[in-house]
Structure formats: structure tokens, C-alpha cells
C-alpha positions as CSV (number, residue, x, y, z in Angstrom):
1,X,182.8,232.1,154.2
2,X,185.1,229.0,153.4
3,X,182.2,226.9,151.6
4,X,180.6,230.0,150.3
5,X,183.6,230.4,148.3
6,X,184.3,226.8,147.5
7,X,180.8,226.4,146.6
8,X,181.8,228.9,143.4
9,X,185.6,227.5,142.9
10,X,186.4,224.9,140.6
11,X,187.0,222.6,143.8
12,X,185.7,218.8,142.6
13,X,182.4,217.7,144.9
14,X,184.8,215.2,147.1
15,X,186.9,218.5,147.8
16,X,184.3,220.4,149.1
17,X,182.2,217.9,151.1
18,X,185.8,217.3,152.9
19,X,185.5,220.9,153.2
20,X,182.3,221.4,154.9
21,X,182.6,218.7,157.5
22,X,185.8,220.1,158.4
23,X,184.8,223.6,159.1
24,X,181.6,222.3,160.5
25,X,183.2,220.3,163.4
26,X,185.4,223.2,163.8
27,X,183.3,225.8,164.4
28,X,180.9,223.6,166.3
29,X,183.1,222.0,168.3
30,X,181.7,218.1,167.7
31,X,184.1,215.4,167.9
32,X,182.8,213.8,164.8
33,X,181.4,215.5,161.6
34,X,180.0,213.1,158.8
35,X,177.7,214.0,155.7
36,X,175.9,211.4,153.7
37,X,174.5,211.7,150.4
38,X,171.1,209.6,148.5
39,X,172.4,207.4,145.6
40,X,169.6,207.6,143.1
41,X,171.1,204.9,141.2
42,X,170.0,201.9,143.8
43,X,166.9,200.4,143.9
44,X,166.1,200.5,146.5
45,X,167.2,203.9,147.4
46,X,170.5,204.7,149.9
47,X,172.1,206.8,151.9
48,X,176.0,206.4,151.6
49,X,178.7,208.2,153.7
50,X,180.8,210.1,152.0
51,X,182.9,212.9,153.8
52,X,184.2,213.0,157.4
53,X,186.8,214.7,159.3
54,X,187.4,211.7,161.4
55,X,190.8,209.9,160.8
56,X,189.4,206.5,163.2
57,X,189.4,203.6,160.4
58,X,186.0,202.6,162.2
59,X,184.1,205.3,161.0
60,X,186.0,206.3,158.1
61,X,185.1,202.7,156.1
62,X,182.8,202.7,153.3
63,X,178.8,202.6,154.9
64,X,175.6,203.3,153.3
65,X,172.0,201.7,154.7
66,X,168.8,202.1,152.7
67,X,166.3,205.6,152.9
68,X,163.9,203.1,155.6
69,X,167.1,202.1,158.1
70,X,168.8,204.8,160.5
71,X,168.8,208.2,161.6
72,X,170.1,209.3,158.6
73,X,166.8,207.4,156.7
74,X,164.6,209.4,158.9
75,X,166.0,212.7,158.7
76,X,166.5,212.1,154.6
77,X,162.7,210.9,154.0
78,X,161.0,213.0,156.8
79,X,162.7,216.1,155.8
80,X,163.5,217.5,159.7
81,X,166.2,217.6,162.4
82,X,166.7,214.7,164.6
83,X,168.2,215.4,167.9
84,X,169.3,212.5,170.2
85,X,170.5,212.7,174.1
86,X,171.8,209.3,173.9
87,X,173.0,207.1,170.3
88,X,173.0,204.0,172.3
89,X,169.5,204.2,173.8
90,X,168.1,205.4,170.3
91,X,166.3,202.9,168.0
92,X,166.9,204.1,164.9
93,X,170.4,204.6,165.3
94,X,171.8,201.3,163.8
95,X,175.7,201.8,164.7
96,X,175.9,201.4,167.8
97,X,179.0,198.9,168.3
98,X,180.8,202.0,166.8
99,X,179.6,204.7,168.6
100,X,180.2,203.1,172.0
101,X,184.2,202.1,170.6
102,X,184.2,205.9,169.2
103,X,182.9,207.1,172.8
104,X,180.1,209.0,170.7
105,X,177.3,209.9,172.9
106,X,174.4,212.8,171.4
107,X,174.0,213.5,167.8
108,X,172.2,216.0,165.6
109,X,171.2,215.2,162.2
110,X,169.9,217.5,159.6
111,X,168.8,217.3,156.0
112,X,170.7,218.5,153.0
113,X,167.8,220.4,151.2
114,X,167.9,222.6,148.1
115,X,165.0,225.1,147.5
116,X,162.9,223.1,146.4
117,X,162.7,221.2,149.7
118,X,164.4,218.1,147.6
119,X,166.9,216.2,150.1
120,X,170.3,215.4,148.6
121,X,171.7,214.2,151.8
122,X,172.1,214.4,155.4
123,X,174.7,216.3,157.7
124,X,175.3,214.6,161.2
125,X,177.2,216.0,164.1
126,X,178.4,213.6,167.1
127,X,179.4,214.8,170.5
128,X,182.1,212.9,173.2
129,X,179.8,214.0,176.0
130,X,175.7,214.3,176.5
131,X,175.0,217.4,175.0
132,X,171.5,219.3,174.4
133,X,172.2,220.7,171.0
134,X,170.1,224.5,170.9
135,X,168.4,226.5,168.5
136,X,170.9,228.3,167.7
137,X,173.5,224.9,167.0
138,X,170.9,223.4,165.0
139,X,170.0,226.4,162.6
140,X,174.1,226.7,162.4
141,X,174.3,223.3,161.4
142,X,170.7,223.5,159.1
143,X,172.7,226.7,157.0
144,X,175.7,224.7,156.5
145,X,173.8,221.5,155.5
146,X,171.8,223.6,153.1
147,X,175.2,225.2,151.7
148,X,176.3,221.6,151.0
149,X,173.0,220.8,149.0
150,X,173.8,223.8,147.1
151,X,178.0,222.9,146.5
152,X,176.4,219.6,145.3
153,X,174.1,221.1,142.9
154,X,176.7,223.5,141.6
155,X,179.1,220.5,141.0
156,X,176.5,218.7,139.2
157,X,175.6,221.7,136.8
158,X,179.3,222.3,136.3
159,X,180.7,218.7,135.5
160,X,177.5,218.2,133.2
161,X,178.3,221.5,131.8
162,X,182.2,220.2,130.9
163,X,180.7,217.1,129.5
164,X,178.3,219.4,127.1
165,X,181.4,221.1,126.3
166,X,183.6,218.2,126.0
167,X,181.3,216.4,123.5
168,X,180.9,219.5,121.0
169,X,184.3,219.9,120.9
170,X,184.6,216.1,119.5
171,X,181.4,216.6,117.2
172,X,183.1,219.6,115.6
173,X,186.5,217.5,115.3
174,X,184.6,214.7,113.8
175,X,182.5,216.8,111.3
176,X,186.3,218.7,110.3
177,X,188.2,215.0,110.1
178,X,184.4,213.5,107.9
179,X,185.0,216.2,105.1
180,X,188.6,215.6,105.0
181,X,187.5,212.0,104.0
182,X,184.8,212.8,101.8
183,X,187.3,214.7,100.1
184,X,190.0,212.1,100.1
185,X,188.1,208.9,99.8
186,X,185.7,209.9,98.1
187,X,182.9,208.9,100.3
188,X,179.9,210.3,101.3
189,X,179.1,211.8,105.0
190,X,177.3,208.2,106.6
191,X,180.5,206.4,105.3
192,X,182.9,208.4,106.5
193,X,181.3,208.6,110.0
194,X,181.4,204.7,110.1
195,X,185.1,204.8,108.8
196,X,186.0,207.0,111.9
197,X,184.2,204.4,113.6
198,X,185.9,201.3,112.1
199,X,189.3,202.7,113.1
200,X,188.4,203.9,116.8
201,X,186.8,200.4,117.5
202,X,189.2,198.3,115.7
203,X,192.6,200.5,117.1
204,X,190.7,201.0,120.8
205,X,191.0,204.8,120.3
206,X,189.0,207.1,121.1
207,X,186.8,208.6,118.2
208,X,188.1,212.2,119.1
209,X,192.2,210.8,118.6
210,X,191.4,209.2,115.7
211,X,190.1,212.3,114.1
212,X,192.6,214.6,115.6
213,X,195.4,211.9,113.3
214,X,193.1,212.8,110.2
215,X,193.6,216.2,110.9
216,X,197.0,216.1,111.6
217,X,197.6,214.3,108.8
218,X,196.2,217.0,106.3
219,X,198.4,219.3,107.9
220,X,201.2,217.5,107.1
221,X,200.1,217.1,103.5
């Protein structure tokens, strides 16, 4: 109920992710609760850490390895749960100087999927003792991890929403500050773009403050 609802607040992504792997390890019970997310803008792809409720400056540092390396690679690019008895006898998990200082000993990992089986991320839970994660943990864990996908989704739409928003609004004061000029300097609507230009490059202004002066000085005409 507490990411349903922050999933349609106004909460910034970093806020809810904080969020989720908080309640997660609550309700679960794990002594560690981390989710990673893909960053599409390396080449090659990664997997980044980027929320846990963890406070130990081991974990906590900034991490990321690429979509072929990991547990979290697997689970990302084979789109399933990976559960493991024992991190420091699995292969694939590639931390395990940490885990042993951390005393973590069994994981689960699941993918961060949206509906149309795209995975955004991954959601891992870390246990203090050997522990046989069930059904029932995992398709906890799977409903969270998918609520996540969906919180980042939402965040997406929203912030590109604002940005939409954000940019008419400067369009329509930039249009309203261009006929004040045409008017005034008698110039035509190409010039008095690049005049609005001019003075936002050569002041280091933004264009929407420069044409919020013009306004401002009309109304004080």
C-alpha cells in the first residue's frame, strides 16, 4: 500500500526507490534490501545500484557492473528469479569480499519488468543466515519488483511531462517578448528571435529571463 501510493505521489524516483527497498526488507525480514537499475546510456550496457536500506559504507558506495557480469546481469538479461543457498560458493556473484565482511549469506534476485516483459532493473534481497527463500517470498518480492518497474515508468512520464510543460511555457514567453520587439525595433520575427538569443548568450541568461525583462519592461512603459 505504501509504494502503491507513492507510485501516484509527486515523490521524485530516488524517493521512491528509497521507499521500496525499505518496506521490502521490512516486511520480508532480509538484512539487506538493494535495487539496481540498467543505464541505457553506456555502451556497453550496465546495471548500477541505486537504492538500499543499508547504512554499512561497504555496500552503500557507488557500484554498477556490465548486463554480462553478476547475478544482477543474469537475472536483468535472462528475465527470471535467481535464488542462491550460498553468495560465496556462487559463480556469478562477483562481490564476494563484501558479502563475507557484511556476513551475507543467501540471496534472491528478481527482475524489475513492466508489461511488456521489458526489464528496467533488478530487486535483490540478502539474508544473515542460509535461508531457502519459498514461493510465496519470491512472488512477494516479484510484485514489489514489478511495482518498482512501474514507480520508474510513472516518474519517467511525469518528469518528461514537466519538461513538455516547462518548454511551452518559454515558447509562449518568447513569441509574447518577439512581438514586443517587432513592435519596438522594428524588426521582423527571425531577427527578433536571434536578438533574444544575442542577449541570453552574451548576458549567460536564460532565454526564458531574458524575455520575461522584455516583458516586464513593457509593463513598466
Amino acid at each position: 500500500m505504501d509504494i502503491s501510493r507513492a507510485i501516484t505521489s509527486e515523490f521524485y524516483l530516488e524517493d521512491i526507490l528509497k521507499l521500496i527497498v525499505m518496506v521490502t526488507a521490512n516486511v520480508t525480514g532480509v538484512e539487506i534490501c538493494s535495487l539496481w537499475l540498467i543505464d541505457e546510456g553506456e555502451n556497453p550496457k550496465m546495471i548500477r545500484l541505486k537504492a538500499t536500506q543499508s547504512i554499512d559504507p561497504d555496500y552503500v558506495e557507488d557500484r554498477a557492473l556490465p548486463l554480462t557480469e553478476g547475478v544482477v546481469g543474469y537475472v536483468a538479461t535472462h528475465n527470471r528469479p535467481l535464488i542462491v543457498k550460498d553468495v560465496l560458493k556462487e559463480p556469478r556473484f562477483k562481490e564476494k569480499a563484501m558479502a563475507k565482511r557484511l556476513g551475507l549469506v543467501s540471496m534472491v534476485s528478481v527482475p524489475l519488468q513492466l508489461k511488456d516483459k521489458k526489464v528496467v532493473g533488478v530487486l535483490n534481497c540478502f539474508t544473515a543466515e542460509p535461508h531457502d527463500f519459498s514461493e510465496t517470498e519470491v512472488n512477494l518480492i516479484t510484485t514489489v519488483a514489478n511495482q518498482a518497474a512501474v514507480a520508474i515508468l510513472n516518474t519517467e512520464l511525469m518528469v518528461k511531462t514537466k519538461v513538455i510543460q516547462e518548454e511551452l511555457e518559454i515558447r509562449k514567453l518568447v513569441e509574447r517578448a518577439k512581438e514586443i520587439l517587432i513592435k519596438r525595433r522594428n524588426l521582423n520575427a527571425d531577427e527578433a528571435f536571434r536578438w533574444i538569443q544575442k542577449r541570453s548568450m552574451d548576458s549567460r541568461k536564460s532565454m526564458k529571463q531574458i524575455a520575461e525583462a522584455i516583458l516586464l519592461s513593457e509593463e513598466l512603459n
